[in-house]
Backbone of each chain as ProteinMPNN parsed JSONL, in Angstrom:
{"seq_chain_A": "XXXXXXXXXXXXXXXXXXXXXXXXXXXXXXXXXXXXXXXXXXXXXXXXXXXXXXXXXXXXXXXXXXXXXXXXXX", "coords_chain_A": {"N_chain_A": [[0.844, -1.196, 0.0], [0.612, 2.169, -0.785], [1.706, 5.143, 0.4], [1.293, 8.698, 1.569], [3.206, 9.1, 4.018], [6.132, 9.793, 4.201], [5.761, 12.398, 2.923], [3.648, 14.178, 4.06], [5.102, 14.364, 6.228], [7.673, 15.247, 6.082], [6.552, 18.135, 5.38], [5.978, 19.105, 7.699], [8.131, 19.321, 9.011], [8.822, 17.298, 10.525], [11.263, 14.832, 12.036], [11.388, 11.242, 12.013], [11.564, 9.893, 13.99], [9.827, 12.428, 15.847], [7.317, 11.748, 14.933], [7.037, 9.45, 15.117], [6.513, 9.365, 18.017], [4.282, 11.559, 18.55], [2.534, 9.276, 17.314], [2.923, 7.853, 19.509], [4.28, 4.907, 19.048], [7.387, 3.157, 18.101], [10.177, 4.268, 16.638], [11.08, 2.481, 14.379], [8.634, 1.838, 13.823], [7.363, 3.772, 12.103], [9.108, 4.257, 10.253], [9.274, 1.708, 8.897], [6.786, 1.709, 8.095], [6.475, 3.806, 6.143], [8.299, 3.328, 4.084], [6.587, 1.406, 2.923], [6.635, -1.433, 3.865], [5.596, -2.296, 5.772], [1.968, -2.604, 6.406], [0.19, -0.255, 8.476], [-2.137, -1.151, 11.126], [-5.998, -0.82, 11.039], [-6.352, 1.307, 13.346], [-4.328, 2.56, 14.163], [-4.289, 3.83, 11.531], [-5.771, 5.435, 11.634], [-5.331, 7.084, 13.856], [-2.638, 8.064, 12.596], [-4.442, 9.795, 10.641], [-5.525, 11.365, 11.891], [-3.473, 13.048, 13.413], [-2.724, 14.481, 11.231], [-4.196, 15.7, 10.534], [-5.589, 14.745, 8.008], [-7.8, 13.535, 5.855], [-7.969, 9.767, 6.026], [-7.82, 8.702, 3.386], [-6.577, 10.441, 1.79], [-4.083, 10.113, 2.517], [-3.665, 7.179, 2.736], [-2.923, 4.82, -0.29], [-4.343, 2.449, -1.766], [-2.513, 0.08, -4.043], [-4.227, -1.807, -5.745], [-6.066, 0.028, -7.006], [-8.68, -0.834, -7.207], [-11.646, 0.531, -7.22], [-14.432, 0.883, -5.047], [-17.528, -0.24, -5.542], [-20.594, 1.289, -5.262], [-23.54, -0.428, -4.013], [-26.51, -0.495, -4.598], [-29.383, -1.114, -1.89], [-31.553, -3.629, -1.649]], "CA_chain_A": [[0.0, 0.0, 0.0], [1.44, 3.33, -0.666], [1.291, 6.131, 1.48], [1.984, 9.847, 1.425], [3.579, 9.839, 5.05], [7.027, 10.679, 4.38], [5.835, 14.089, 2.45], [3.138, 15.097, 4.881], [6.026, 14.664, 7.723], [8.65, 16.586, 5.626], [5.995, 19.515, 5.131], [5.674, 19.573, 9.087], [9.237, 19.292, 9.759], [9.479, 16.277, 11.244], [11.409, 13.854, 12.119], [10.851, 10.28, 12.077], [10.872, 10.034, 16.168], [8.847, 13.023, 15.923], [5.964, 11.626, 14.579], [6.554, 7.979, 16.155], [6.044, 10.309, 19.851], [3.072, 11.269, 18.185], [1.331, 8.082, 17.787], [2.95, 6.372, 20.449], [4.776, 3.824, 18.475], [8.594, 3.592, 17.771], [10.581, 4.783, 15.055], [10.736, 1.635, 13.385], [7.222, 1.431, 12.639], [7.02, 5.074, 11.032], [10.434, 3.848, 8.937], [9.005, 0.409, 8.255], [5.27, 2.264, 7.266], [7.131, 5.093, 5.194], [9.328, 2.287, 2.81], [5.994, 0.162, 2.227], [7.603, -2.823, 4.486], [4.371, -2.523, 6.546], [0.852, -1.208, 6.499], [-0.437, -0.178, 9.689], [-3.492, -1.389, 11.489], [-6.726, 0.473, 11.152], [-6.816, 2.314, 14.677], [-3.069, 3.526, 14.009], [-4.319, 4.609, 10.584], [-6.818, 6.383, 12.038], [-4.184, 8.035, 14.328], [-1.946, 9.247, 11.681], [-5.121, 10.692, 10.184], [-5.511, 12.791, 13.357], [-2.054, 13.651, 14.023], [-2.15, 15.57, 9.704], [-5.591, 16.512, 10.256], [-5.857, 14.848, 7.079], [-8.403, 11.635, 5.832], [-6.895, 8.523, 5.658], [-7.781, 8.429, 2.166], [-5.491, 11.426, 0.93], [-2.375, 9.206, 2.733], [-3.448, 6.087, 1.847], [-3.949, 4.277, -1.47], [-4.016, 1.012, -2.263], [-1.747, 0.025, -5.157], [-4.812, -2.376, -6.819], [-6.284, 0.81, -8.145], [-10.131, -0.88, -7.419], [-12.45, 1.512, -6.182], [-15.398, -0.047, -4.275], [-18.628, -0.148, -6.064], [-21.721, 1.369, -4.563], [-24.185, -1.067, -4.313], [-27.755, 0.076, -3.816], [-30.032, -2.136, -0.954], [-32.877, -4.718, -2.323]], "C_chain_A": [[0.881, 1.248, 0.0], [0.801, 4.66, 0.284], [1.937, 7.974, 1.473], [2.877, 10.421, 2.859], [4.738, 10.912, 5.229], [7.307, 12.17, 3.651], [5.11, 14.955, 3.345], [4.078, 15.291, 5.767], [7.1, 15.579, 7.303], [7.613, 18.058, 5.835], [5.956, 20.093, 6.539], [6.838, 19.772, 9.497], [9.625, 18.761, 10.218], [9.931, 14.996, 11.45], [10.675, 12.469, 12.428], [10.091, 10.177, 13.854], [10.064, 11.101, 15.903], [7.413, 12.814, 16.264], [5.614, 10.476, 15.48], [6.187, 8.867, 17.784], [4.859, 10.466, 19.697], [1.868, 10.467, 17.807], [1.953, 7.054, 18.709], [3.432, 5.242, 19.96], [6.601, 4.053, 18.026], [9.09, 3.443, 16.561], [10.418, 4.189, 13.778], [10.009, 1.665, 12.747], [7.264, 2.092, 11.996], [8.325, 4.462, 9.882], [9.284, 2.819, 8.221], [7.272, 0.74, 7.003], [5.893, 3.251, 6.094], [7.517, 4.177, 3.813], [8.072, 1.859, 2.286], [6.552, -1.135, 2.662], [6.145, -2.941, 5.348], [3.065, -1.522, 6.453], [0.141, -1.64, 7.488], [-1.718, -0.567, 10.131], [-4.799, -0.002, 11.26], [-6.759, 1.47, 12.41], [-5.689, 3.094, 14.277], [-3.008, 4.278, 12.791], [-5.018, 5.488, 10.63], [-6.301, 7.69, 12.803], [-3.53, 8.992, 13.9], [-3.034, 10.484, 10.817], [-5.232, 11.786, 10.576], [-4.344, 13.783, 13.439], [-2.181, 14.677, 12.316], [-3.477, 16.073, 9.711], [-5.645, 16.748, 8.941], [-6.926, 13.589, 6.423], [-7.191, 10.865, 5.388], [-6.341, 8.449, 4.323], [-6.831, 9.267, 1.131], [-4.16, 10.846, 1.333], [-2.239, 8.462, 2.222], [-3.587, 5.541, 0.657], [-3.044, 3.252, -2.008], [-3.778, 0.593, -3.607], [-2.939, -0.68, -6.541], [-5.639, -1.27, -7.402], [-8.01, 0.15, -8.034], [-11.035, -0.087, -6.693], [-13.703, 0.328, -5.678], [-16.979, 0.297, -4.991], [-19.778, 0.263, -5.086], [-22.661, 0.32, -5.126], [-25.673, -1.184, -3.1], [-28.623, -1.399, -2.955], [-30.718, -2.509, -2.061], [-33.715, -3.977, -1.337]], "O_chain_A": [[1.835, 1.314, 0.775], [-0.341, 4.912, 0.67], [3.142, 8.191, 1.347], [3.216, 11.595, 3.01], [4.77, 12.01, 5.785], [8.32, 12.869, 3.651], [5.474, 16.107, 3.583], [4.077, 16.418, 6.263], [7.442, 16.543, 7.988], [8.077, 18.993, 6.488], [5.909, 21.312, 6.707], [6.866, 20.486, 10.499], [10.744, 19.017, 10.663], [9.222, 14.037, 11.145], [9.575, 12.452, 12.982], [9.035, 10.283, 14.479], [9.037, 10.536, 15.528], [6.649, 13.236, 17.132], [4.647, 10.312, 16.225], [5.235, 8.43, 18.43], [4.085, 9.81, 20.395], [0.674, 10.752, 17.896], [1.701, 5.85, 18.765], [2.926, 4.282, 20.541], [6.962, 5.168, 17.649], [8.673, 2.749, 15.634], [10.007, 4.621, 12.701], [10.06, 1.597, 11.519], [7.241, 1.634, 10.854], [8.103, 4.351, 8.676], [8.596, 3.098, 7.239], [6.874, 0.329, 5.913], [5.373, 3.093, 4.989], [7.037, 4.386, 2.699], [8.116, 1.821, 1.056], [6.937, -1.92, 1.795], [5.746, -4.103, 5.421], [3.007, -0.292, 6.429], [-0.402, -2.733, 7.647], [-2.587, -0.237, 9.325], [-4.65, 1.219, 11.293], [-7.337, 2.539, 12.211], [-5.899, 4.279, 14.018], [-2.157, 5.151, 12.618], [-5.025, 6.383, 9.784], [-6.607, 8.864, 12.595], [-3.503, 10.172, 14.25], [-2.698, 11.614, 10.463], [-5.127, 12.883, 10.029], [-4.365, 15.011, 13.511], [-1.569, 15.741, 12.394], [-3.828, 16.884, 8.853], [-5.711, 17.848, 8.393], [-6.491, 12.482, 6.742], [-6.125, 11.058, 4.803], [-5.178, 8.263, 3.967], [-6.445, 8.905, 0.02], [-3.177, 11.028, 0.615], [-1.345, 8.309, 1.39], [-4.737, 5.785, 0.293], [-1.89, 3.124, -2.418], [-4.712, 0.686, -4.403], [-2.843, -0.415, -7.739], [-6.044, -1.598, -8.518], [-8.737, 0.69, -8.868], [-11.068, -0.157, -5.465], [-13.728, -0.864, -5.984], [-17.408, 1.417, -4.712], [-19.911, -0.438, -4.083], [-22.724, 0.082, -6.332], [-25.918, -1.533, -1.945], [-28.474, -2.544, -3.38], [-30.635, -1.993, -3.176], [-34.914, -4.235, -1.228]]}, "seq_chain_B": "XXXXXXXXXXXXXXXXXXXXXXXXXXXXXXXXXXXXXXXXXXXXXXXXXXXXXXXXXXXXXXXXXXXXXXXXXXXXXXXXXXXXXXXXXXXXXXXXXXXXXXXXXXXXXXXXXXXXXXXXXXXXXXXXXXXXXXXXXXXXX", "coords_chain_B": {"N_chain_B": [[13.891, 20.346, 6.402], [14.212, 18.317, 8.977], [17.592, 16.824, 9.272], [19.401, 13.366, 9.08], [17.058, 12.072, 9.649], [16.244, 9.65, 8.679], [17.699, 7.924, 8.763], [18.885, 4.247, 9.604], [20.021, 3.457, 11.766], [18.781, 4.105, 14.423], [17.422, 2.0, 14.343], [15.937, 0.456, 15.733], [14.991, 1.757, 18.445], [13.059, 2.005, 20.82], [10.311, 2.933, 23.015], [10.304, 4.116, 26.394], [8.681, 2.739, 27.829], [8.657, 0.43, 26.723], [11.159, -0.522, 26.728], [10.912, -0.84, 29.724], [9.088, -2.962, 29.902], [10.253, -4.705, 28.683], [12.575, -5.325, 30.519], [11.604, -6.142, 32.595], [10.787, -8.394, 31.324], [13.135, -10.064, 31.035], [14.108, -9.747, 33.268], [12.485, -11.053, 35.421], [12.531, -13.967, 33.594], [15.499, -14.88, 33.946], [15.115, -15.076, 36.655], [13.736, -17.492, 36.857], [14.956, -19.091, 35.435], [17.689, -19.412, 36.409], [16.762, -20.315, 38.894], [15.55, -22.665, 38.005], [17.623, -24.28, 37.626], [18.861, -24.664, 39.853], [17.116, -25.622, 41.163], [17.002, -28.067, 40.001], [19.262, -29.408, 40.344], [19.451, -29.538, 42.67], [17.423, -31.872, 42.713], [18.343, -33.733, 41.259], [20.981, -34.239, 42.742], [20.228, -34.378, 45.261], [20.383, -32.383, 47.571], [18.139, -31.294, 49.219], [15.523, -32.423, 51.859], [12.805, -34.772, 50.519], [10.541, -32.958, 50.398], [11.16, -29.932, 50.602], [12.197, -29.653, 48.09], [10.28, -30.41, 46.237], [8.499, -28.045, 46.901], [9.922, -26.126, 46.044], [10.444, -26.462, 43.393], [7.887, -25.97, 42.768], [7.47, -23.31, 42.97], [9.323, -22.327, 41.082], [7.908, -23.02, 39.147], [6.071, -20.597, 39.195], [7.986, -19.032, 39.21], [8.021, -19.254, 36.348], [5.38, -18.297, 35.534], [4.945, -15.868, 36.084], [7.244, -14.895, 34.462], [5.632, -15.563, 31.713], [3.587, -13.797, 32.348], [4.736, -11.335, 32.104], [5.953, -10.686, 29.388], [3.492, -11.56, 28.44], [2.142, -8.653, 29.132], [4.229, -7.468, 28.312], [4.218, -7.83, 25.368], [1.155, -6.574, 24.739], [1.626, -4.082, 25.43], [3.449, -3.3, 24.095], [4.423, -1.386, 20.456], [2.461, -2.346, 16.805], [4.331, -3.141, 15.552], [6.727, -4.107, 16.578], [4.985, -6.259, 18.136], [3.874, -7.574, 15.74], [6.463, -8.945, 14.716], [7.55, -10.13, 17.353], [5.419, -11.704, 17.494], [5.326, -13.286, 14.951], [8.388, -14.046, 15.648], [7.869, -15.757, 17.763], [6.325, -17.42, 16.273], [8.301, -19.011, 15.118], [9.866, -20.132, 16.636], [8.185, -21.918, 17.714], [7.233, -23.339, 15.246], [10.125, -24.326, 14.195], [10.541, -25.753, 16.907], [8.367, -28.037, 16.685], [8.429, -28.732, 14.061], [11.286, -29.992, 14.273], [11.509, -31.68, 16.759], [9.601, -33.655, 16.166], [10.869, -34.513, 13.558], [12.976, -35.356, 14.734], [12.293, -37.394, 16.385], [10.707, -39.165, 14.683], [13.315, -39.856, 13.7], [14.432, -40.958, 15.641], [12.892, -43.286, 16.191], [12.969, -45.013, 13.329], [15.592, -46.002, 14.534], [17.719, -44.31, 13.449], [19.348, -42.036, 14.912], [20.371, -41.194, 18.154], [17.865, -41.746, 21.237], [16.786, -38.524, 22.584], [16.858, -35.983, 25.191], [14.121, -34.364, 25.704], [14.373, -31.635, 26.658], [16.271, -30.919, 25.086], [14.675, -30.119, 22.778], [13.27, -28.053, 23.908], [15.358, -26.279, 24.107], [16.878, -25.52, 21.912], [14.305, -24.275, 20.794], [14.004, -21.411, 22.51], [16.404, -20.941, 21.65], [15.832, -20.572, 19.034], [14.098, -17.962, 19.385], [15.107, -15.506, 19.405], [16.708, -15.506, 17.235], [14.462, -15.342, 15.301], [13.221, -12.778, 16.124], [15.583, -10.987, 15.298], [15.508, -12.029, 12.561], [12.975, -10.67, 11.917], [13.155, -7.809, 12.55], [15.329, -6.7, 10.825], [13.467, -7.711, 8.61], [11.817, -6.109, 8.636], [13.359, -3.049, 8.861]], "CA_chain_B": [[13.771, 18.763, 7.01], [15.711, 17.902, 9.743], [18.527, 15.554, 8.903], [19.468, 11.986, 9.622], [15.818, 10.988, 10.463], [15.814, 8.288, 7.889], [18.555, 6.989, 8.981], [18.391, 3.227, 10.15], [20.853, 3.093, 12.314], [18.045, 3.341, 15.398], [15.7, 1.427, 13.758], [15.11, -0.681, 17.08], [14.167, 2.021, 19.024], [12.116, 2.148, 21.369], [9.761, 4.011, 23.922], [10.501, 3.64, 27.285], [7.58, 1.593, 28.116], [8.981, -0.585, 26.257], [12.256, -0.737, 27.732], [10.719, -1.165, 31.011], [8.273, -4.107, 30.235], [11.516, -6.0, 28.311], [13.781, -5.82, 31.67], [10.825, -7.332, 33.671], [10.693, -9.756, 31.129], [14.048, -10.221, 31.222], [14.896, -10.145, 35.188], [11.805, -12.623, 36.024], [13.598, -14.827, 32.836], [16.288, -14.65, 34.958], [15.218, -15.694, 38.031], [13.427, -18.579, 36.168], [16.127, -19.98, 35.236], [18.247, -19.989, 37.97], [15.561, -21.273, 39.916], [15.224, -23.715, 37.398], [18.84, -24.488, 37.515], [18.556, -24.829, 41.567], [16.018, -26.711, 41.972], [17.253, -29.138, 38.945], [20.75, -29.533, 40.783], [19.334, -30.483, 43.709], [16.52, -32.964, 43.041], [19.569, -35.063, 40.799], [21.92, -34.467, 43.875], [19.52, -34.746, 46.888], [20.461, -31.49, 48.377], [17.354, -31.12, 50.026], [14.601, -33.867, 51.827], [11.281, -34.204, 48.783], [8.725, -31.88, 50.527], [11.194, -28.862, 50.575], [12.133, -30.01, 47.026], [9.065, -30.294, 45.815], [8.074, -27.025, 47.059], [10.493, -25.021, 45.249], [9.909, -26.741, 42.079], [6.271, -25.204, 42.429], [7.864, -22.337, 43.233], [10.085, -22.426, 39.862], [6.333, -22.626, 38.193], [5.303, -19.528, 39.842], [8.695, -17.558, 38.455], [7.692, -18.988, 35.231], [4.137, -17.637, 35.464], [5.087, -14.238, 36.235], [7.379, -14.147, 32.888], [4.836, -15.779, 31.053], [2.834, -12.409, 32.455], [5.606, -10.078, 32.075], [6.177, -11.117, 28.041], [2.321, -10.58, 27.786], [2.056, -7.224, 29.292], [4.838, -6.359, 27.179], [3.136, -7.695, 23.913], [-0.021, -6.094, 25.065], [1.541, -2.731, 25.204], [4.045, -2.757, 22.451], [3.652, -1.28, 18.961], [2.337, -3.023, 16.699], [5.012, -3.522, 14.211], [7.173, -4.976, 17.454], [4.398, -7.04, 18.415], [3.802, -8.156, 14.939], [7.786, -9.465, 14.744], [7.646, -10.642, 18.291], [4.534, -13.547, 17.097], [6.793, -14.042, 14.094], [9.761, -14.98, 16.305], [7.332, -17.599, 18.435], [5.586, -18.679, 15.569], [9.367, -19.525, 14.54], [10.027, -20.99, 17.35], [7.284, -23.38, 17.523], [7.84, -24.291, 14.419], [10.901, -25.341, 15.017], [10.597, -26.919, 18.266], [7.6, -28.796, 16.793], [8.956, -29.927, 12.979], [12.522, -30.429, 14.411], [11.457, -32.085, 17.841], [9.066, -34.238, 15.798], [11.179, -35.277, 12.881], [14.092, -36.236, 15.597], [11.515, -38.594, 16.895], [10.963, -40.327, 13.928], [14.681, -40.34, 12.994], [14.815, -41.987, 16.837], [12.259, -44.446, 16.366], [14.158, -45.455, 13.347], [17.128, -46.013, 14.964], [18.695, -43.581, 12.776], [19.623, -41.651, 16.148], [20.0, -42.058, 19.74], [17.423, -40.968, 21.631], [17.123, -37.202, 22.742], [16.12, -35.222, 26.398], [12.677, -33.376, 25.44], [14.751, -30.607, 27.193], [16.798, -30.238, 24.071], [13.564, -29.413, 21.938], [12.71, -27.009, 24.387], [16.772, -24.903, 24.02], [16.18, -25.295, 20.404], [13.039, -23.052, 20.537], [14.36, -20.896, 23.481], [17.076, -20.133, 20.568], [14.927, -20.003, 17.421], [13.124, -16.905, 19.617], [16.095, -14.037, 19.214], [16.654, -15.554, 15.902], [13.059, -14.775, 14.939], [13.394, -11.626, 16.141], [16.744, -10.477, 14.511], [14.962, -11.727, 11.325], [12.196, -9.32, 11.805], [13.933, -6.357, 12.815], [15.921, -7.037, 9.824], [12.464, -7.347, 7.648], [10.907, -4.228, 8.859], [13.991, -1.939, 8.919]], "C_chain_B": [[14.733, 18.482, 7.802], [16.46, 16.753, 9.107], [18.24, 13.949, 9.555], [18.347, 11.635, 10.045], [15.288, 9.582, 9.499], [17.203, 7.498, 7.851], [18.27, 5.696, 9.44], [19.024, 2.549, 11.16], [20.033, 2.944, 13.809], [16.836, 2.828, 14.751], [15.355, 0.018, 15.416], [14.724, -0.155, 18.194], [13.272, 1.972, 19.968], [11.287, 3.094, 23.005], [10.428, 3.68, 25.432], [9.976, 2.621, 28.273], [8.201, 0.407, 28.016], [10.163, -1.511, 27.159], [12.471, -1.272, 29.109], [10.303, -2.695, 31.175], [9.204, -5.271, 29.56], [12.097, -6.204, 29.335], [12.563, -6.322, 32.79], [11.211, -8.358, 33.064], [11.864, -10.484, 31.495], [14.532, -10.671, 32.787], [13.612, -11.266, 35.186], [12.258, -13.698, 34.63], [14.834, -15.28, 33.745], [16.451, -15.487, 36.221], [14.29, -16.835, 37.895], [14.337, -19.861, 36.124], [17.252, -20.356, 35.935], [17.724, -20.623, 38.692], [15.594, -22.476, 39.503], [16.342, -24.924, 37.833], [18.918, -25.311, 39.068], [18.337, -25.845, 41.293], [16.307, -28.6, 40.865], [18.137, -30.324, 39.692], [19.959, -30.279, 42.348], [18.267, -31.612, 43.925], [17.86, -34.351, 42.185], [20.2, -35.43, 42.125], [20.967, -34.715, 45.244], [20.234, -33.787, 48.044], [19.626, -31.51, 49.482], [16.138, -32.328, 50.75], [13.47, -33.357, 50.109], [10.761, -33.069, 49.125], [9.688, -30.387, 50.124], [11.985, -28.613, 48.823], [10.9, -29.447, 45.762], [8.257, -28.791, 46.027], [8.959, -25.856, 46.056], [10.424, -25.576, 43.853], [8.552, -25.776, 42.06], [6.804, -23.865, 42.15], [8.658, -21.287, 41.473], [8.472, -22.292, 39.012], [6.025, -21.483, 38.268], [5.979, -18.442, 39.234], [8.189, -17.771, 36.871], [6.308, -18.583, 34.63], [4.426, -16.461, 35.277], [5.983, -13.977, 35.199], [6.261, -14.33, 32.073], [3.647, -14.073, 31.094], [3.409, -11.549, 31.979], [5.786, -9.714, 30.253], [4.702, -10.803, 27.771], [1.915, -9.507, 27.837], [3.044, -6.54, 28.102], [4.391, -6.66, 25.301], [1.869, -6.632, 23.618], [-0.016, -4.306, 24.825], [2.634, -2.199, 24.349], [3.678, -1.981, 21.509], [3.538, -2.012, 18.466], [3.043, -3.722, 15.507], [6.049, -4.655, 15.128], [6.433, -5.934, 17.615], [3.826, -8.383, 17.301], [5.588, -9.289, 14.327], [7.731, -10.159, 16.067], [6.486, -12.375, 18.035], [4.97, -13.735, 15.796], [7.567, -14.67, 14.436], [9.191, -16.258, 17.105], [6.851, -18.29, 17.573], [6.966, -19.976, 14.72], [10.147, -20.527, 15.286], [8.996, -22.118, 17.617], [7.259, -24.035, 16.515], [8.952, -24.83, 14.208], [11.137, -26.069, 15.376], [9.924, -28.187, 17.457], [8.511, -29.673, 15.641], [10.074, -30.438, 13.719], [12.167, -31.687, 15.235], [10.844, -33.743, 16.928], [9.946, -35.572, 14.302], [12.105, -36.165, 13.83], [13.872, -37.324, 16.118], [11.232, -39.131, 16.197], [12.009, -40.954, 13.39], [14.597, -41.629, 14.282], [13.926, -43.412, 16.725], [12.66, -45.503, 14.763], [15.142, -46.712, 13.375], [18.144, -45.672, 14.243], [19.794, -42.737, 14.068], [19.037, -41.691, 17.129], [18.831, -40.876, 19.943], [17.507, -39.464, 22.818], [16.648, -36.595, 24.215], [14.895, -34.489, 25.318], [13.223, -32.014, 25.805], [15.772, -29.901, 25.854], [15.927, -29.657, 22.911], [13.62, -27.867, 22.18], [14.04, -26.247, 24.646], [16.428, -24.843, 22.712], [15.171, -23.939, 20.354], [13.773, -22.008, 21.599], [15.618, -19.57, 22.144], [17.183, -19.788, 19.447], [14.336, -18.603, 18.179], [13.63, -15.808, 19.036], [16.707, -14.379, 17.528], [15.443, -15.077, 15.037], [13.168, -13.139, 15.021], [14.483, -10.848, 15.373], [16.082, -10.225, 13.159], [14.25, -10.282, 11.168], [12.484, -8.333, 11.836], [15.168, -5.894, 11.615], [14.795, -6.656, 8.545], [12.04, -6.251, 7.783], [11.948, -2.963, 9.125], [14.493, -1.652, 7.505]], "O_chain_B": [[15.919, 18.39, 7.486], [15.895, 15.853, 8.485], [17.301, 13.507, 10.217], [18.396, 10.786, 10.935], [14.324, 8.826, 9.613], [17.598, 6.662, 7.038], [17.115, 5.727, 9.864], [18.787, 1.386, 11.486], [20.332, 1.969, 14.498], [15.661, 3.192, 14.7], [14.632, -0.941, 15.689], [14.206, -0.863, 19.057], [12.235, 1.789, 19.332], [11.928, 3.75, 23.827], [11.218, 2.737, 25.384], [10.525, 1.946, 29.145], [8.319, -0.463, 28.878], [10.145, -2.534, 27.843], [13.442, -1.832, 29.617], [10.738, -3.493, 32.005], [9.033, -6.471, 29.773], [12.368, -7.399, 29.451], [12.907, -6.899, 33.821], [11.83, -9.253, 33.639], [11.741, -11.477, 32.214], [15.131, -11.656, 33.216], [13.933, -12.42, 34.904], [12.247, -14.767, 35.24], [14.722, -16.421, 34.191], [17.345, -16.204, 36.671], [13.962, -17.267, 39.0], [14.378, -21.011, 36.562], [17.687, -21.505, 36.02], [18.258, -21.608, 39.203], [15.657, -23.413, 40.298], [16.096, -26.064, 38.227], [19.03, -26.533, 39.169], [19.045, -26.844, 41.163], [15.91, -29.75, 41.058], [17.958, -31.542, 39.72], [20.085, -31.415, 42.803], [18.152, -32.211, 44.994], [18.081, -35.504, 42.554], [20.093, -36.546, 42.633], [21.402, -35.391, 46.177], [20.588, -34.209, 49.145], [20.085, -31.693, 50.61], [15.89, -33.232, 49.953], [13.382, -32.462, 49.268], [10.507, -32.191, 48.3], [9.099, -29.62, 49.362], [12.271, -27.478, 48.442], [10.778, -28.57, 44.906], [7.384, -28.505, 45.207], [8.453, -24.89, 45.485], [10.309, -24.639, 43.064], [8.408, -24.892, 41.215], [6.551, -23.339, 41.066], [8.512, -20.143, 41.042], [8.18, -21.313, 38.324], [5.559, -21.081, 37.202], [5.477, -17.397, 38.821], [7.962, -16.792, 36.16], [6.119, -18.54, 33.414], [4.138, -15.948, 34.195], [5.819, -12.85, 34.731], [5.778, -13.291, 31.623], [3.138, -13.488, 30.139], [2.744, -10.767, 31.3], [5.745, -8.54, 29.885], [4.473, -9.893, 26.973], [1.308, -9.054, 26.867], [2.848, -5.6, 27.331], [4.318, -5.868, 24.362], [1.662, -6.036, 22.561], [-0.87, -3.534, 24.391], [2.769, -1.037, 23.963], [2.476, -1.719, 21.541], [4.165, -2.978, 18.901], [2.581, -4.562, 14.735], [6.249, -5.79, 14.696], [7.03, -6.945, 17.247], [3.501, -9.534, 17.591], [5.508, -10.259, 13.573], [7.983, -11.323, 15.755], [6.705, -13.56, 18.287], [4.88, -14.948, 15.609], [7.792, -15.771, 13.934], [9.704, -17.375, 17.168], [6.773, -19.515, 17.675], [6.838, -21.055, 14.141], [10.842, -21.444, 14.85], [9.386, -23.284, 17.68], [7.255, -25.264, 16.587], [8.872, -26.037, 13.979], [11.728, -27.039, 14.903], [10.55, -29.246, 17.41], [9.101, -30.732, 15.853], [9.888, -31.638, 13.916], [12.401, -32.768, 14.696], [11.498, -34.781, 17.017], [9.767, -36.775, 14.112], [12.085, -37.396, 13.802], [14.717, -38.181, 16.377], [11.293, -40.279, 16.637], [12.021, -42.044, 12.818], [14.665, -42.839, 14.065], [14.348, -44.479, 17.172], [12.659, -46.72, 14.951], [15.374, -47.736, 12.733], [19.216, -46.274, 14.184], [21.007, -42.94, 14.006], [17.866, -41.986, 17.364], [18.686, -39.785, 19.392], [18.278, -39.48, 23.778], [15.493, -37.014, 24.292], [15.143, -34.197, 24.148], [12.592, -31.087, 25.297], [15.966, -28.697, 25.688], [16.397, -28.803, 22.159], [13.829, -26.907, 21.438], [13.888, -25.417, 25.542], [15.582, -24.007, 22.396], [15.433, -22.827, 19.895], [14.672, -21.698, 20.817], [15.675, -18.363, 21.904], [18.008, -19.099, 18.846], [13.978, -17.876, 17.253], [12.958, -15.113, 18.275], [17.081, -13.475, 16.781], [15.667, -14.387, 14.042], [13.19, -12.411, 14.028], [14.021, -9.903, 14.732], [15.947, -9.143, 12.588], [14.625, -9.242, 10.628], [11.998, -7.651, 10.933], [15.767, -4.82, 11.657], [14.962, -5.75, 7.728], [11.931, -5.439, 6.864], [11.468, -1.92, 9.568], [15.141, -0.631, 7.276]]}, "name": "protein", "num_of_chains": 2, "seq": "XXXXXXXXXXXXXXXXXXXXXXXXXXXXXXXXXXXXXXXXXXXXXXXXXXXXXXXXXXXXXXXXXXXXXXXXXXXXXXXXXXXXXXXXXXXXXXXXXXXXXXXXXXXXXXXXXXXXXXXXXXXXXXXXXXXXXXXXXXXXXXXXXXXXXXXXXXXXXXXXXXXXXXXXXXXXXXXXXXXXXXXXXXXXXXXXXXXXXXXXXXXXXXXXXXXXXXX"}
């Protein structure tokens, strides 16, 4: 899954630890989430949403490119 | 942009939490195994009569309860990229223990080789764990 973290965190200024302080998780993960080596659980994606006061959906996006079909009730 | 923050040189990191709930695990590990060690040494040798024997064996259960606790608190409040490498490294160790332990027992029955302590299964896994882990910390950096 790709992710826009390591540009929103440049635009803020901050370092990796920075941000890991900010959700409570260590550096690693923000490295390991940044490369594409891991994609974060939903609560912690929900987190980073908070922390850029931005939706998930402008960070995240999933490489298969399928959007999700609306599909009206019966 | 500040510098060096993509460096990987601390990629293992961690909070202090962390730090804290590893040296529990670690010291009651510790006193596990010494205990273990004890109480091993003297039911071979007959240090002590059975009952006060037998009591510190329980006792030896009790330190290994409280890691068994100490290792889940610190799963529990890990991140979850640690925590996700940490049931990597046991699932590496149980597999392991189990294929290895298991084929050794059919080599033994056999009589390809002698037979083995059950206690050597269980160092085997003990030292697939920090191998597991290395891996991971390796995969995710």
């Amino acid at each position: 899954m790709k992710n826009r973290l390591k540009v929103l965190r440049a635009e803020r200024d901050w370092t990796q630890a920075d941000l890991a302080q900010r959700l409570d998780v260590s550096r690693q993960t923000v490295n390991a989430i940044e490369t594409g080596k891991y994609d974060p659980s939903l609560p912690l994606a929900f987190r980073i949403s908070r922390v850029f006061g931005t939706p998930i959906e402008t960070i995240f996006d999933s490489e298969d490119g399928a959007d999700v079909k609306n599909v009206s009730e019966p | 942009m500040k510098s060096a923050d993509d460096s990987l040189s601390d990629s293992c990191s961690s909070a202090p939490r962390d730090g804290r709930n590893q040296l529990r695990v670690i010291l009651w590990s510790m006193v596990w195994a010494v205990s273990f060690v004890v109480v091993t040494l003297s039911a071979k040798r007959a240090w002590w009569p059975f009952g006060p024997t037998l009591a510190a064996a329980l006792g030896t259960s009790l330190f290994g309860i409280a890691t068994l606790l100490a290792h889940r608190r610190f799963l529990r409040e890990t991140d979850e990229l640690r925590r996700k490498i940490e049931i990597e490294a046991l699932s590496l160790a149980f597999g392991v223990g189990v294929v290895g332990g298991m084929t050794y027992w059919l080599l033994t029955v056999m009589g390809a080789v002698p037979a083995m302590d059950f206690f050597y299964v269980l160092l085997v896994m003990l030292l697939a764990h920090p191998v597991g882990v290395w891996i991971g910390r390796r995969r995710y950096s």
